[in-house]
N, C-alpha and C positions, 0 to 999 in steps of 0.2 A: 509741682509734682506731676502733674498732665505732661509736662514736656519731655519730663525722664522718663514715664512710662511710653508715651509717644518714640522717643528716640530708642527705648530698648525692644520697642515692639519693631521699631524699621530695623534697627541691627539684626535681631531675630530673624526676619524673615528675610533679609541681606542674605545672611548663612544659611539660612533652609535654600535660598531659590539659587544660591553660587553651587555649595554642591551637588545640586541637583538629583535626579531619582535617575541615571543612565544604567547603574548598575543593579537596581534595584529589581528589577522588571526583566532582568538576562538571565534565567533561572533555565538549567540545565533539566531537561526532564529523563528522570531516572528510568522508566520503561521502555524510550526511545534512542537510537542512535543519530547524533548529530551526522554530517555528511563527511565531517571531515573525518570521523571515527570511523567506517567501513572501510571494506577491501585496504585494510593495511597489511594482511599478512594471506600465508596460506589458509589458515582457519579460516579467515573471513570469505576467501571463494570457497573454500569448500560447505561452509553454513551458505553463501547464494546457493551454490548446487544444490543442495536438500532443500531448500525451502523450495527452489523451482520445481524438482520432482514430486512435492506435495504437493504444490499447486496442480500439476500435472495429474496426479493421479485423483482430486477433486473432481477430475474434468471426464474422469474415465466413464461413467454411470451416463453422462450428457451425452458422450461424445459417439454412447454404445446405442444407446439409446435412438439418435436422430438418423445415424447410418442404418442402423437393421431396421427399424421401422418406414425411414421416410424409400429405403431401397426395397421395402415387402420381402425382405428375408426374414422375419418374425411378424406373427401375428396378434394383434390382441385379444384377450378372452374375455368374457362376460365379468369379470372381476377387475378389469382393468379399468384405470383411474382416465376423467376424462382428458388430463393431458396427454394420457398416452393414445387416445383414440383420435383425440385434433393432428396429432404427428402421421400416425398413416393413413388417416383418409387427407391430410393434406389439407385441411381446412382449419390452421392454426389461429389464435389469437393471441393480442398482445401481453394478457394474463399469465401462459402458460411459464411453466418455471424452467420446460425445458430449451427452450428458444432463446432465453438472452442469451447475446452475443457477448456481454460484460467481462466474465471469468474469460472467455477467452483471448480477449482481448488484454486483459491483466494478466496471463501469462506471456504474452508477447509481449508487451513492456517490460517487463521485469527481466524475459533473455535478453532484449536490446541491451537492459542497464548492466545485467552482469555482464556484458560481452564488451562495451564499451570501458568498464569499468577494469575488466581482465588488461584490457590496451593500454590503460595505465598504469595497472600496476606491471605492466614487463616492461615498458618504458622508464620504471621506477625501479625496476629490479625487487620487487616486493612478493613474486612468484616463484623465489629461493626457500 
């Protein structure tokens, strides 16, 4: 009796570990676009181009901000927040929220990817 059970527990696990979990765990996720799913048509560069002009227009407030201050074309007032006083006396810290470089650097990645991304699809004819 031990032997049969013995023997159907190795068959068992024979068949568990032959077809193994490969597709089990490739789970598509529904809020994200895989790579192969982008830039296949016009819509998809035209949704790149808006999402780059939001990112772009995130930056507007940063971008207004470090030029008229750190150039002393605006001043600060008594009511202004200390990040904005480290900006034009020029005595900034690594704190400050207007100084990372991050966002701006994430929109220059993302023109790289839609521009290189555009060269394929005209390559592909996918820009019909």
């Amino acid at each position: 009796m031990k032997r049969i059970a013995k023997l159907g527990f190795l068959i068992a696990t024979t068949l568990v570990l032959s077809t193994g979990c490969k597709k089990t765990f490739d789970i598509n996720p529904q809020d994200q676009l895989d790579e192969s799913q982008a830039y296949q048509s016009v819509y998809d560069a035209d949704a790149a181009i808006v999402g780059i002009y939001g990112k772009f227009m995130g930056l507007a407030e940063t971008y207004i901000v470090l030029n008229e201050l750190r150039g002393d074309l605006l001043n600060y007032t008594n009511n202004a927040d200390e990040n904005l006083r480290q900006i034009s006396t020029h005595s900034v810290t690594a704190g400050n929220k207007y100084v990372n470089p991050r966002p701006f650097y994430e929109l220059i990645v993302n023109c790289n990817d839609a521009l290189a991304n555009f060269q394929m699809m005209l390559q592909k004819n996918r820009m019909n």
